[in-house]
C-alpha positions as a Markdown table, in Angstrom:
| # | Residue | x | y | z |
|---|---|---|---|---|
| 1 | Unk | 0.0 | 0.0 | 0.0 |
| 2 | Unk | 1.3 | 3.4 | -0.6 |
| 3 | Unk | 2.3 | 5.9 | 1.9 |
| 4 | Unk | -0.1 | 8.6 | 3.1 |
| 5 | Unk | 1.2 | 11.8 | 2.6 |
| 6 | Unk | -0.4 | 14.9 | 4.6 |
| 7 | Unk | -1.5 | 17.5 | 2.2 |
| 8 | Unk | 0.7 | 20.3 | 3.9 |
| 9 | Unk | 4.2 | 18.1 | 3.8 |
| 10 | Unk | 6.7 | 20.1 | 2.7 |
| 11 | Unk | 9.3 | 18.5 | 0.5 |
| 12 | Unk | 12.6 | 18.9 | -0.2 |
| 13 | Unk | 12.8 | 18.8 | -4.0 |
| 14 | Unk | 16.3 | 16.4 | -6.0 |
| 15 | Unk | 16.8 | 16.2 | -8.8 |
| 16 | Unk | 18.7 | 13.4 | -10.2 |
| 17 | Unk | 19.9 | 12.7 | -14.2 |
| 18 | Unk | 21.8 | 9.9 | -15.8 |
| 19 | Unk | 25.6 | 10.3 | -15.6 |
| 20 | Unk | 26.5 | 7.6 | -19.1 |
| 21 | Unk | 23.9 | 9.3 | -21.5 |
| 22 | Unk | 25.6 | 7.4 | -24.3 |
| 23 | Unk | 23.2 | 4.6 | -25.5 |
| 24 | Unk | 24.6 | 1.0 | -24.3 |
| 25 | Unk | 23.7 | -0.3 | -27.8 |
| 26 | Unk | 24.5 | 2.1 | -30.5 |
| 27 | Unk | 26.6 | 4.9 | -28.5 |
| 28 | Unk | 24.2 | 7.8 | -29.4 |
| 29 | Unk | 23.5 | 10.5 | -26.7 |
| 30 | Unk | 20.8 | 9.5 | -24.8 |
| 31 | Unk | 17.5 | 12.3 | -24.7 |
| 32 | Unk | 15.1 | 12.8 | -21.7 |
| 33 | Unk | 12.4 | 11.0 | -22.4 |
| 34 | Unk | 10.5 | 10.9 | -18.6 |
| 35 | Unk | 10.1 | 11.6 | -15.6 |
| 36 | Unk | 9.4 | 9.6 | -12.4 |
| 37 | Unk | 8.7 | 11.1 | -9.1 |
| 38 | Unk | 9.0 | 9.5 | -5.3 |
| 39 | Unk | 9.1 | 10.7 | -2.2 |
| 40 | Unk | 10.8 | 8.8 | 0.6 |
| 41 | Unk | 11.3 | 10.0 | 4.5 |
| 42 | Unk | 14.8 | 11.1 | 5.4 |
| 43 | Unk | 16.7 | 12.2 | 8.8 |
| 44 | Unk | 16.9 | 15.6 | 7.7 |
| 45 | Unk | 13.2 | 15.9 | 6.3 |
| 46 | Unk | 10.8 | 14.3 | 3.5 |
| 47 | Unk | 12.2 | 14.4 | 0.0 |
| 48 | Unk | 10.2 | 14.6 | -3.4 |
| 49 | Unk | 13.3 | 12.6 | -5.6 |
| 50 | Unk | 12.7 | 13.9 | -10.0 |
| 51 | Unk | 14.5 | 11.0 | -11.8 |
| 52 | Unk | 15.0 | 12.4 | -15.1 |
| 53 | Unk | 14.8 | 8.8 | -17.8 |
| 54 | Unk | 16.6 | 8.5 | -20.7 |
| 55 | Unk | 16.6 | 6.3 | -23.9 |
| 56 | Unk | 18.1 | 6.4 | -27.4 |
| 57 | Unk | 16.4 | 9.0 | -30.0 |
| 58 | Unk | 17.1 | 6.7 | -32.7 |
| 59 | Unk | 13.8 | 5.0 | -33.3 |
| 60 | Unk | 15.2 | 1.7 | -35.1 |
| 61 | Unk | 17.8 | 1.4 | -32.4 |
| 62 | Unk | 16.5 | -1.4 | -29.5 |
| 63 | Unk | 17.3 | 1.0 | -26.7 |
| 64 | Unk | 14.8 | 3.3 | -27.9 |
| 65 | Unk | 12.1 | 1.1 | -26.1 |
| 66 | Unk | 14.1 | 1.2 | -23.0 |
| 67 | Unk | 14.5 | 4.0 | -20.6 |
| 68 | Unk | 17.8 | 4.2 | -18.3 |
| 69 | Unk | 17.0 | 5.7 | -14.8 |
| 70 | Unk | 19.9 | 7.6 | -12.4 |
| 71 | Unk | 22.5 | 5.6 | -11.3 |
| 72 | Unk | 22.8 | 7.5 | -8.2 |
| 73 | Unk | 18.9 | 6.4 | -7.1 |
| 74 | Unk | 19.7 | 3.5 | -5.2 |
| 75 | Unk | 22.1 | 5.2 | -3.4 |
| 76 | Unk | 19.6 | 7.2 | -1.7 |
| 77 | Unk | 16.6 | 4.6 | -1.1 |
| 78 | Unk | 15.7 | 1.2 | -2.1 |
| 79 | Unk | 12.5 | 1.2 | -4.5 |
| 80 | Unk | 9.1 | 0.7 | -3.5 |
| 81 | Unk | 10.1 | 2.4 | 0.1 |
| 82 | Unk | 8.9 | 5.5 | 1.9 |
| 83 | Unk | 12.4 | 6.0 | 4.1 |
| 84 | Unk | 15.7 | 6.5 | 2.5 |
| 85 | Unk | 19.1 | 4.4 | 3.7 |
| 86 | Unk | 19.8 | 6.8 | 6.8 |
| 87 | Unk | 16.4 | 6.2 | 8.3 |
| 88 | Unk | 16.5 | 2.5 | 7.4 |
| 89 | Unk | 19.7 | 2.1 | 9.0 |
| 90 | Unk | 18.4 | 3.9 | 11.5 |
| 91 | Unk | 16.1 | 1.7 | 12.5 |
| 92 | Unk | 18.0 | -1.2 | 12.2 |
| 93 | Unk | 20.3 | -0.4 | 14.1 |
| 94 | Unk | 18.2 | 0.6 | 17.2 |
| 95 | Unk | 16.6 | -3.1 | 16.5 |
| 96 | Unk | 19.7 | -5.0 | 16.5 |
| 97 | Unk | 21.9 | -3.4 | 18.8 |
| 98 | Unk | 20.1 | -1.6 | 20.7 |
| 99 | Unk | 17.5 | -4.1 | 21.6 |
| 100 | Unk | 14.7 | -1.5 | 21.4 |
| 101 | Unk | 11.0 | -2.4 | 20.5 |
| 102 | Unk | 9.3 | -1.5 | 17.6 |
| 103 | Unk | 6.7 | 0.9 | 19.8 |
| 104 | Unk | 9.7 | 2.7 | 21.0 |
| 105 | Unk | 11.4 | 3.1 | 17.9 |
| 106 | Unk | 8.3 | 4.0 | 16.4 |
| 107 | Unk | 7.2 | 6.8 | 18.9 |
| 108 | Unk | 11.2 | 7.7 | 18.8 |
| 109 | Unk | 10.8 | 8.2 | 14.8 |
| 110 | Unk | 7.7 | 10.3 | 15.2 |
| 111 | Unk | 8.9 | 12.8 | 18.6 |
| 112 | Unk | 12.7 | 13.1 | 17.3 |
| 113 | Unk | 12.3 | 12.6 | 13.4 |
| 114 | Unk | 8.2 | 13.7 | 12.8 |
| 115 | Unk | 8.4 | 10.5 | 10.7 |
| 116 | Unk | 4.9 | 8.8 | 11.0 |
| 117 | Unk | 5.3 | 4.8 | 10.4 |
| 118 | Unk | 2.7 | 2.4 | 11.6 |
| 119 | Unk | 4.3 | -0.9 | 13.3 |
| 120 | Unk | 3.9 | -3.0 | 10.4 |
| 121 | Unk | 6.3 | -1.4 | 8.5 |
| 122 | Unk | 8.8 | -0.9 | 10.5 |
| 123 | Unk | 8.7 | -4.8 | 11.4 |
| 124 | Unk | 8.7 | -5.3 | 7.1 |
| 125 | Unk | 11.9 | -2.4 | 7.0 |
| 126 | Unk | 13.6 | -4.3 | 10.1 |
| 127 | Unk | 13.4 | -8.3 | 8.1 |
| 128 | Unk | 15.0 | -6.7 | 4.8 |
| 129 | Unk | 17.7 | -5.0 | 7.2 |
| 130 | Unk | 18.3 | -8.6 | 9.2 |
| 131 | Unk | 18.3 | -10.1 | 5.7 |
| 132 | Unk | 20.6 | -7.7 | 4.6 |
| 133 | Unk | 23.1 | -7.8 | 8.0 |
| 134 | Unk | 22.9 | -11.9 | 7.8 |
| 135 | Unk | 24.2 | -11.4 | 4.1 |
| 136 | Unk | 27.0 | -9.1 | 5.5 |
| 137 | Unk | 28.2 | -11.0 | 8.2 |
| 138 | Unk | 28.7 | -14.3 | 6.4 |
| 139 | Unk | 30.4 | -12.6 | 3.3 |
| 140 | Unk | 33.6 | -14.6 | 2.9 |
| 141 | Unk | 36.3 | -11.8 | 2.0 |
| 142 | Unk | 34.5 | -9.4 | 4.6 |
| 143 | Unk | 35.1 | -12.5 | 7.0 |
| 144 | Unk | 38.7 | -12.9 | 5.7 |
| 145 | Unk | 40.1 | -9.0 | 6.0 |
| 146 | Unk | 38.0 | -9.3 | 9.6 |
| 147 | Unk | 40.1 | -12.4 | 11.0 |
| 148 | Unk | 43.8 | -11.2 | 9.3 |
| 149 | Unk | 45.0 | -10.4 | 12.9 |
| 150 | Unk | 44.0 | -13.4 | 14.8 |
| 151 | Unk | 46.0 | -16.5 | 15.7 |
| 152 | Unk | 43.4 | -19.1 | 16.1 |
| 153 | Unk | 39.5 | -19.0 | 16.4 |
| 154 | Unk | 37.3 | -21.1 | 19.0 |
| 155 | Unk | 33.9 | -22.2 | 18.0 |
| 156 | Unk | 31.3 | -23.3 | 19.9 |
| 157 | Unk | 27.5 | -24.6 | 18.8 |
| 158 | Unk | 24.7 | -25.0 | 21.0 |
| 159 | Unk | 20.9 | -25.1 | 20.1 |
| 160 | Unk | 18.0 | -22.6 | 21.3 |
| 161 | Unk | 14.4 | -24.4 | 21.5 |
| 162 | Unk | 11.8 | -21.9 | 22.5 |
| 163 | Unk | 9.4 | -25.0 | 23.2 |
| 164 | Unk | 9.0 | -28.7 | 23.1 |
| 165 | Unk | 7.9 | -30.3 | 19.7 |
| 166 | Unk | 8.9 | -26.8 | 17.9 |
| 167 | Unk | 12.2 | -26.8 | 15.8 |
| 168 | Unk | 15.4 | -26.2 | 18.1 |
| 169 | Unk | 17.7 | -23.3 | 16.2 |
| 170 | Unk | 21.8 | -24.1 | 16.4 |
| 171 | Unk | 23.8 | -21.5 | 16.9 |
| 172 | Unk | 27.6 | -21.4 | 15.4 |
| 173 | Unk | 29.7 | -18.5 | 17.3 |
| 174 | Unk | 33.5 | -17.5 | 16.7 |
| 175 | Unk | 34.5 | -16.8 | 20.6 |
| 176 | Unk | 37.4 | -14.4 | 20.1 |
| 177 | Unk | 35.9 | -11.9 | 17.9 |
| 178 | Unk | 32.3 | -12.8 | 19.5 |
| 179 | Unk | 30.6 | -13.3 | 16.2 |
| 180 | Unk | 27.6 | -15.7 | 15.1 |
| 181 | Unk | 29.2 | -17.5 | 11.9 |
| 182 | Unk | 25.4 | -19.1 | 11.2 |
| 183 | Unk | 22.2 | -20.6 | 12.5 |
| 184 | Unk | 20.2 | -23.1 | 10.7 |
| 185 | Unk | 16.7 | -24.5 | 12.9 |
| 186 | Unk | 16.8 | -28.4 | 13.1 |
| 187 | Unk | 13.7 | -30.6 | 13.7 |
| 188 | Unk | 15.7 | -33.1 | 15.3 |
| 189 | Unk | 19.2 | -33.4 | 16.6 |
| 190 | Unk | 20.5 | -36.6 | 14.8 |
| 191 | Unk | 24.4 | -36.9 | 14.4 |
| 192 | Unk | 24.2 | -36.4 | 10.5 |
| 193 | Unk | 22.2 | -33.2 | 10.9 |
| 194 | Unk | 24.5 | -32.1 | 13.9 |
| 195 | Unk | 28.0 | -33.1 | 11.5 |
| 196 | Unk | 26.4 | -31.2 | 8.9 |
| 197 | Unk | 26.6 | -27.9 | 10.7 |
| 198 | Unk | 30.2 | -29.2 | 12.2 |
| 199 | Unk | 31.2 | -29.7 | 8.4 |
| 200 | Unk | 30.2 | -26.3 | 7.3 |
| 201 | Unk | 32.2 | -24.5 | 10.1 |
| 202 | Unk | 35.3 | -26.4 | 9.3 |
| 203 | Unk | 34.9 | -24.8 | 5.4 |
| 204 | Unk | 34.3 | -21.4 | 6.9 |
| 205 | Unk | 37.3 | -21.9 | 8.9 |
| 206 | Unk | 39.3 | -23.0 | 6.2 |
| 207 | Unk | 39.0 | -20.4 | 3.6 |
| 208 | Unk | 39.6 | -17.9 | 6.6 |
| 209 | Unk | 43.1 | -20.0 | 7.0 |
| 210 | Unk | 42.8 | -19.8 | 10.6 |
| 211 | Unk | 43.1 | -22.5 | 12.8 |
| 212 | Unk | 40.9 | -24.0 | 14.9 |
| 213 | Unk | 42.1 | -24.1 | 18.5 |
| 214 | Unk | 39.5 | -25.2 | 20.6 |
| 215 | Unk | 35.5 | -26.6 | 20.7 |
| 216 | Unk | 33.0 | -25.5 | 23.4 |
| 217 | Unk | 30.1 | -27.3 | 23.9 |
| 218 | Unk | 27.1 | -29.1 | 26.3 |
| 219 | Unk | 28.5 | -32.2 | 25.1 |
| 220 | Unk | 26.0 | -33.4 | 23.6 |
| 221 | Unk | 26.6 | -37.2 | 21.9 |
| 222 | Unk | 25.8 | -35.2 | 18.0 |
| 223 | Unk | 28.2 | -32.8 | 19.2 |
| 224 | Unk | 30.9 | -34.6 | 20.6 |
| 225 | Unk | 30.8 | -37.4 | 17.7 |
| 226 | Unk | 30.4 | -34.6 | 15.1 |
| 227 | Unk | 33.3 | -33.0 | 16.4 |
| 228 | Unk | 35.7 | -35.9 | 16.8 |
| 229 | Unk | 35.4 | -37.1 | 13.1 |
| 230 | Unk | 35.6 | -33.9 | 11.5 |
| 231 | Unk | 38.1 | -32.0 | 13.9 |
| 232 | Unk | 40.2 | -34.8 | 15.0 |
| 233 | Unk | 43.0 | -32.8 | 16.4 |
| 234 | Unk | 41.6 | -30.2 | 18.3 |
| 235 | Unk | 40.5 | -30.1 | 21.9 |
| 236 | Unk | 36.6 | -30.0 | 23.1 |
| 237 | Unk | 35.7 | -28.7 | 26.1 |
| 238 | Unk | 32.8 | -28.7 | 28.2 |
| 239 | Unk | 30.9 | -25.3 | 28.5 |
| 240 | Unk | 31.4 | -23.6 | 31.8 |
| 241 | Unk | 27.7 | -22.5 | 32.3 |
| 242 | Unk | 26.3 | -25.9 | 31.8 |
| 243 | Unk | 29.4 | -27.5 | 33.9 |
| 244 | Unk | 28.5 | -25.5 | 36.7 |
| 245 | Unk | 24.4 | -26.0 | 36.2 |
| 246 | Unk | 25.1 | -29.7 | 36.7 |
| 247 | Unk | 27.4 | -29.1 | 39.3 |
| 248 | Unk | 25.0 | -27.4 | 41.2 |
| 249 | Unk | 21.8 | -29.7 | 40.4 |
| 250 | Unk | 21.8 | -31.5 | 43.4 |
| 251 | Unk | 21.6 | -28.4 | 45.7 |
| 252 | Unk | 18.9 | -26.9 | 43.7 |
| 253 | Unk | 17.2 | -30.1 | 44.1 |
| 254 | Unk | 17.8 | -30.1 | 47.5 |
| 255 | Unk | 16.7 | -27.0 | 48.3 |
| 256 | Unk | 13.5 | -27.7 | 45.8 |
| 257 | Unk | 12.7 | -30.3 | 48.6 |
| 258 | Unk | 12.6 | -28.3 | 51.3 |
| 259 | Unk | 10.8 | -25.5 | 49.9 |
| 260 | Unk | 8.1 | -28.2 | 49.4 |
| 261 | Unk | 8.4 | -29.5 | 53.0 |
| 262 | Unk | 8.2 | -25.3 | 54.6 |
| 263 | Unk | 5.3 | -24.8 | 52.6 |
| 264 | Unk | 3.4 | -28.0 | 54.1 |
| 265 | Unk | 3.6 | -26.8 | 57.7 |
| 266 | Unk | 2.9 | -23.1 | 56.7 |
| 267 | Unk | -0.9 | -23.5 | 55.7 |
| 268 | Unk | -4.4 | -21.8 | 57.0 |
| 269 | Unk | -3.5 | -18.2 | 55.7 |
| 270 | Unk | -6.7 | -18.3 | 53.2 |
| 271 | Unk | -9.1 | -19.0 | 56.0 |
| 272 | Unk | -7.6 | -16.7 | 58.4 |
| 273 | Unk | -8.1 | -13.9 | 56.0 |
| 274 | Unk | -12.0 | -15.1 | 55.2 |
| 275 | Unk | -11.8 | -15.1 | 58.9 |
| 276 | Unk | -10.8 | -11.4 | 59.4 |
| 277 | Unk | -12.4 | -10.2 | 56.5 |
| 278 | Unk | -15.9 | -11.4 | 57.8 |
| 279 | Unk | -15.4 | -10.1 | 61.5 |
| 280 | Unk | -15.3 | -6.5 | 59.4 |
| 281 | Unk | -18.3 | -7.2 | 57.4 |
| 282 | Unk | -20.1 | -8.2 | 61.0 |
| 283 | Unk | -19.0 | -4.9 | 63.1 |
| 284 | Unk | -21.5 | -3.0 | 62.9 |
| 285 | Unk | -24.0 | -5.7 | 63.1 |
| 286 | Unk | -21.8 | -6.9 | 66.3 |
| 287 | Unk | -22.5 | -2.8 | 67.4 |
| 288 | Unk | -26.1 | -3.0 | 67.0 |
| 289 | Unk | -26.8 | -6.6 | 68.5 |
| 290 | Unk | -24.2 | -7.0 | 71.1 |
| 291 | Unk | -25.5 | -10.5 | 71.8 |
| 292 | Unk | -24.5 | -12.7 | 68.7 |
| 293 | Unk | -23.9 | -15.8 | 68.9 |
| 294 | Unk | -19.9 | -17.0 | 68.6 |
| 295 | Unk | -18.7 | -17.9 | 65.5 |
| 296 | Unk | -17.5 | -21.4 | 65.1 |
| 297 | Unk | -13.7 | -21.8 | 64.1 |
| 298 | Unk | -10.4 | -20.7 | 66.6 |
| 299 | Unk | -9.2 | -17.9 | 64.4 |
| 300 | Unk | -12.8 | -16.6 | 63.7 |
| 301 | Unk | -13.6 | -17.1 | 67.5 |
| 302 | Unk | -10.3 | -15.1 | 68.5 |
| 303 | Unk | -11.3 | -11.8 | 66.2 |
| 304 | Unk | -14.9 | -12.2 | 67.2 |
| 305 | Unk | -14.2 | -11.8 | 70.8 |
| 306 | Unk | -12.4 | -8.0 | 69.9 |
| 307 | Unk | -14.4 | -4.9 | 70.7 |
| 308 | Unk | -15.0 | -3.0 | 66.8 |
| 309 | Unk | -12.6 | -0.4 | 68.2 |
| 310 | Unk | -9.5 | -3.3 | 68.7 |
| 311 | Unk | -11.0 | -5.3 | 65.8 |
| 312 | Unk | -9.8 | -2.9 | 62.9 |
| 313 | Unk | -6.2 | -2.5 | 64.1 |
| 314 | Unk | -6.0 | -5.9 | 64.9 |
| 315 | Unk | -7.3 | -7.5 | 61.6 |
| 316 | Unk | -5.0 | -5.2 | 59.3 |
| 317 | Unk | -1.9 | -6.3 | 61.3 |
| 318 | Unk | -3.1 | -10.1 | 60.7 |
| 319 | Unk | -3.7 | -9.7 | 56.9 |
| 320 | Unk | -0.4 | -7.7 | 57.0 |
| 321 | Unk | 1.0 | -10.9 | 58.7 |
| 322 | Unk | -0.6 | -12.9 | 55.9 |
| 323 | Unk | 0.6 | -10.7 | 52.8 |
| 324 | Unk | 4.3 | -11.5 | 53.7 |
| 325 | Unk | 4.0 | -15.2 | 54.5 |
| 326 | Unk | 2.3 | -15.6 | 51.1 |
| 327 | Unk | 5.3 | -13.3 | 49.4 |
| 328 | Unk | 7.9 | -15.2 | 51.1 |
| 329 | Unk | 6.1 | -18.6 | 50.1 |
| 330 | Unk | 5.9 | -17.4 | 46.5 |
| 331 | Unk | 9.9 | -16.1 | 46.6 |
| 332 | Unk | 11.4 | -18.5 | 43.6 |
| 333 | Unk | 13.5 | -16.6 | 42.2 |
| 334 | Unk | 17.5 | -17.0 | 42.4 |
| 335 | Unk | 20.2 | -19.8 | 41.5 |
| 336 | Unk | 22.6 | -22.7 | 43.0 |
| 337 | Unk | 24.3 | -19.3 | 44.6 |
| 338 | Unk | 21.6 | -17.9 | 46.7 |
| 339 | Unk | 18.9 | -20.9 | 46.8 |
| 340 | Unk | 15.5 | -19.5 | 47.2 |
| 341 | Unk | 15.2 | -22.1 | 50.0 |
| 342 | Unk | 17.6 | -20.5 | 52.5 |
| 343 | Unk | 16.1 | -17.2 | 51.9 |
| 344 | Unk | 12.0 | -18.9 | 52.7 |
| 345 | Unk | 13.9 | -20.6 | 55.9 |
| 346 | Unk | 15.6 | -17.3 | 57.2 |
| 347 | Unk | 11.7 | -14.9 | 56.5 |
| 348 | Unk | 9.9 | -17.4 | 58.2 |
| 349 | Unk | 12.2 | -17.6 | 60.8 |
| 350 | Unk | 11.7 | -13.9 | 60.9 |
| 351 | Unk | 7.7 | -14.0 | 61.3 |
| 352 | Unk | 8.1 | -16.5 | 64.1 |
| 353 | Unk | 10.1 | -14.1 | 66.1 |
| 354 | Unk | 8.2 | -11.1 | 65.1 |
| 355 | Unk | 5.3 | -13.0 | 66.4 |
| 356 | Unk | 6.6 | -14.1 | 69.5 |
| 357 | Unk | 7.7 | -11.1 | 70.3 |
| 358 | Unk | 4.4 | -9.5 | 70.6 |
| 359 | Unk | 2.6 | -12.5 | 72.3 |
| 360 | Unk | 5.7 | -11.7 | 74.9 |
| 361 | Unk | 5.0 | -8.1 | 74.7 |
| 362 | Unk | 1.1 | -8.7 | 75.6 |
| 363 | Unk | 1.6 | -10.2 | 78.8 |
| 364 | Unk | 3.0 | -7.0 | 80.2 |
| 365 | Unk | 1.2 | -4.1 | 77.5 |
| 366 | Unk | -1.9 | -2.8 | 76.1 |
| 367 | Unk | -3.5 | -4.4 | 73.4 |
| 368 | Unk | -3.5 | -1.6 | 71.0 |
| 369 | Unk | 0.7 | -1.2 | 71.5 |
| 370 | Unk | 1.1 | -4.6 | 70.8 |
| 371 | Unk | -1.1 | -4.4 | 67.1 |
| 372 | Unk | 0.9 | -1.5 | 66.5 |
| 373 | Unk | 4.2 | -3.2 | 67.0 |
| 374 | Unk | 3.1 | -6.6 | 65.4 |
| 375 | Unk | 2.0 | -4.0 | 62.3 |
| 376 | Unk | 5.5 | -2.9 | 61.8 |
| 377 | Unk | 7.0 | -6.2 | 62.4 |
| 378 | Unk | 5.2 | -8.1 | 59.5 |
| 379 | Unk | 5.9 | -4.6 | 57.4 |
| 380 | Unk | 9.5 | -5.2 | 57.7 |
| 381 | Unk | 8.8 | -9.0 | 57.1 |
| 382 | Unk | 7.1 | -8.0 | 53.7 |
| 383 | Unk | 9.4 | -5.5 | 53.1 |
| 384 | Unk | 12.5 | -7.8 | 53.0 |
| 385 | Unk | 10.2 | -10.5 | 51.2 |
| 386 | Unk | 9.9 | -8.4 | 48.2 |
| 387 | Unk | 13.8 | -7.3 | 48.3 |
| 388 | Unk | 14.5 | -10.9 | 48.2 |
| 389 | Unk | 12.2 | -11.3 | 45.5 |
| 390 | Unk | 13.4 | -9.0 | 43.3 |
């Protein structure tokens, strides 16, 4: 679909004309013939581009039913495209090395540039330029002048499966210059698929005339049998991220376990809340008919018997109490280095004290100082719950 220009756009206007006006078939100057006209977005403001077309005069000669545009056209933007090269790199660039998303680069273009593009063409601009950058990187004399300097390349390979049943993508990467030689997805991870991709980085590496001084890898079976018979001489080594994940499986399983055991002695915090939540729904029926009968449960019986002035105070501190047993309960996140386990262990151990403490602390003080402190000791609970979690 073509662009949408506003009505009150103003254009800078380029002219552009053939530089070889001699006719490619009978050497005649070329005459003007035509004119096209484009207008594509740039950095610096929206361009109306006047390509001036040529052909030969001479009527009998087969290049007069051909016109010649301006060399210099492409140079400026690709056809059928409403941004020229800067704006296109532009974009690609905040894509692929900046990381940014195509909302941000699209409400960038439009505050910064006053370039209006809607998201689907930016994603359409952003595949040719990935298209274009995969062609770049795997160019073989580009590859050659980039690798001049270095004594000896390490490869690695590993494969990138967003789900199961979907195809898993392998990844070749140059270590030392950190630079993705390829990626091809595979259905399945047979050892002739796997020696395939091993095959085709040993040509790569061999019209670079580099050596090959090391393999990293999960050592795989494909990969390790892959390598072997087609790099014979050269060392593979296990990769240190997934050494140390298996390394350190047994204390995240260990710690798994008794996450599961804490969380099957702390239990009841749903129906203590229903339990609070009711005795505030019952208040001022409680105030108006002071007689009701008890309510059946222990932690429903213990907010019942509160007058509605205690009750309040009392009930906030309990949900407050509640809210940071369930955030500590909930705290997954972390690694073999600071197990998630430890830190539910040391919070709850927290809460117990913090609880203790006030049913110390009511034995000798007034029921309204003791919500009060309880209040700010499950606050502090929460408070280091979320820390942890984050």
């Amino acid at each position: 679909m073509a662009y949408h220009w506003p009505a009150d756009t103003d254009f800078a206007l380029w002219e552009l004309d053939v530089l070889d006006r001699n006719c490619p078939v009978c050497g005649r100057m070329m005459h003007i013939c035509d004119h096209r006209y484009r207008r594509f977005h740039t950095l610096d403001g929206p361009v109306q581009l006047i390509c001036k077309l040529n052909h030969c005069p001479d009527p009998t000669c087969p290049g007069h039913a051909k016109t010649k545009s301006p060399e210099c056209e492409i140079t400026l933007a690709l056809p059928q495209m409403a941004i020229g090269w800067d704006v296109f790199c532009w974009i690609g660039h905040r894509r692929c090395s900046r990381h940014m998303a195509v909302s941000l680069i699209q409400s960038e273009l439009l505050d910064d540039y006053g370039i209006k593009l809607s998201a689907d063409a930016i994603e359409k601009y952003i595949r040719r330029y990935q298209v274009m950058l995969a062609a770049r990187q795997q160019d073989a004399e580009w590859l050659r002048q980039h690798y001049e300097s270095v004594a000896e390349i390490i490869l690695c390979i590993d494969g990138l499966q967003p789900e199961k049943g979907h195809e898993t993508l392998y990844v070749v990467r140059e270590l030392t210059q950190k630079r993705v030689w390829f990626a091809e997805p595979l259905l399945s991870a047979t050892a002739d698929e796997v020696r395939r991709l091993i095959t085709k980085a040993k040509a790569m590496a061999q019209s670079l005339g580099t050596p090959v001084g090391l393999w990293m890898s999960d050592r795989q079976d494909a990969f390790v049998k892959g390598i072997a018979a087609e790099f014979p001489d050269v060392p593979h080594r296990y990769c240190d991220n997934h050494f140390l994940r298996d390394l350190a499986q047994p204390v995240l399983e260990a710690d798994s376990h008794a996450k599961v055991q804490m969380r099957k002695k702390v239990r009841g915090l749903r129906t203590i809340e229903q339990a609070v939540l009711q005795q505030r729904k019952a208040e001022p029926q409680d105030e108006l008919t002071p007689d009701a009968p008890e309510t059946t449960g222990t932690a429903t019986t213990a907010a019942t018997n509160l007058s509605p002035t205690m009750a309040e105070p009392v009930g906030s501190v309990v949900l407050d109490y509640c809210a940071a047993v369930r955030g500590i309960l909930n705290d997954d996140q972390g690694g073999p280095l600071h197990p998630p386990g430890l830190r539910m262990a040391a919070a709850l151990h927290e809460v117990e004290e913090s609880l203790q403490r006030n049913l110390d602390a009511k034995k000798g003080g007034s029921r309204r100082s003791n919500s009060g402190g309880s209040r700010d000791a499950s606050r502090r609970a929460s408070t280091k719950s979320t820390r942890s979690k984050r």
